[in-house]
C-alpha positions as CSV (number, residue, x, y, z in Angstrom):
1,X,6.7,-6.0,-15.4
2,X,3.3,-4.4,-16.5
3,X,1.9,-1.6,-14.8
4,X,-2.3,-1.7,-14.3
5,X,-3.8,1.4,-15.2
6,X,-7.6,1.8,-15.1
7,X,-9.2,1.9,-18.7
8,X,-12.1,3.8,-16.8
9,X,-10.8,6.7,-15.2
10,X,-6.7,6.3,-15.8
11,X,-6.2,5.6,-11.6
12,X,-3.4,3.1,-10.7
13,X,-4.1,2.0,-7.1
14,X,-5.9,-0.9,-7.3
15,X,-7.6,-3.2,-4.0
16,X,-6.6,-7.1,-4.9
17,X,-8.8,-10.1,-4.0
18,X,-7.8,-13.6,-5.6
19,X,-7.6,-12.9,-9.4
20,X,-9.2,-9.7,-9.5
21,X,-7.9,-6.3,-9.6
22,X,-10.6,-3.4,-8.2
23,X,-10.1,0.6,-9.2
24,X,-9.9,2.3,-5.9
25,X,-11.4,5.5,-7.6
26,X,-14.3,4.2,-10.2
27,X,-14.4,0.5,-9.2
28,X,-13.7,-0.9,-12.4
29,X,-13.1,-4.6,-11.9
30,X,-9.7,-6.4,-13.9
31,X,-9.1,-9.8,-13.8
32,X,-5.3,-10.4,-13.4
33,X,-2.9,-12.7,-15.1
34,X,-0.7,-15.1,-13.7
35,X,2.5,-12.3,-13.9
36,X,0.3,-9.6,-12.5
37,X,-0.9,-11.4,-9.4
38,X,3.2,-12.2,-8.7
39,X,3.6,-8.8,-9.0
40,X,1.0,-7.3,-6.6
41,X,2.1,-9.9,-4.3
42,X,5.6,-8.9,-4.1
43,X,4.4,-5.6,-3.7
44,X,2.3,-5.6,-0.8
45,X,4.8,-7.6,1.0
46,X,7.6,-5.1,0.4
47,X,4.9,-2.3,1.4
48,X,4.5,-4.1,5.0
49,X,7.8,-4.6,5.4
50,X,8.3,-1.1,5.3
51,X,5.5,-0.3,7.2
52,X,6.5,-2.5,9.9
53,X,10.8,-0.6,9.6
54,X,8.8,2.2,10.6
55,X,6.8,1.4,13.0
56,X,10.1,0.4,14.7
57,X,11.6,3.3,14.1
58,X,8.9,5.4,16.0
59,X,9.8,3.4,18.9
60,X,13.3,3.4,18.9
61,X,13.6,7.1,18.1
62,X,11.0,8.9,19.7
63,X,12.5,12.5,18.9
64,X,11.7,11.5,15.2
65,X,8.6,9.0,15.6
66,X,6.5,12.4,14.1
67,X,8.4,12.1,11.2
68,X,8.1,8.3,10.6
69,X,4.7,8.2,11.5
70,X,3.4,10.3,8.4
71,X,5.6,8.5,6.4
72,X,3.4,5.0,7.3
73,X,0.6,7.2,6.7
74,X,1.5,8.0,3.2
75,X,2.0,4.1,2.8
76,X,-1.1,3.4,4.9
77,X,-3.3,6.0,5.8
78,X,-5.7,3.8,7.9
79,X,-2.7,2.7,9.9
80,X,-4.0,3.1,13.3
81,X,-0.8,2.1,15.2
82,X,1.2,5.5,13.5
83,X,-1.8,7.5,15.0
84,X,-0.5,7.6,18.5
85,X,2.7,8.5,17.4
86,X,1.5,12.1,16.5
């Protein structure tokens, strides 16, 4: 599996759209390969499933839902449903 890694600026968190891999920091722009794009698939799957355990979690133990709610937000910080659990 290849890692992307901005040429730019060095940052590694990257906004996909189609074939195209965008820098979060300096908006350098990378077109992706075939193995890449399978990759950041998989990835943002897994990332949402793990979102979404959480989210559960906050629910179904509200003594910890603090807890599990920053941890979304570490994964997501724009997730507005982990808001109301702080």
């Amino acid at each position: 599996m290849k890692l992307i890694t901005c040429e730019r600026c060095g940052g590694n968190e990257f906004d996909y759209t189609g074939k195209t891999a965008i820098c979060r920091y300096c908006g350098s722009k990378y077109a992706l390969e075939k193995d890449d794009m399978a990759r950041q698939a998989s990835t943002h799957i897994a990332l949402d499933d793990d979102v979404a355990r959480l989210l559960a979690k906050c629910e179904a133990e509200p003594a910890r839902a603090r807890k599990y709610a920053n941890l979304v937000l570490d994964i997501d910080p724009s997730n507005t449903q982990a808001l109301k659990y702080l």
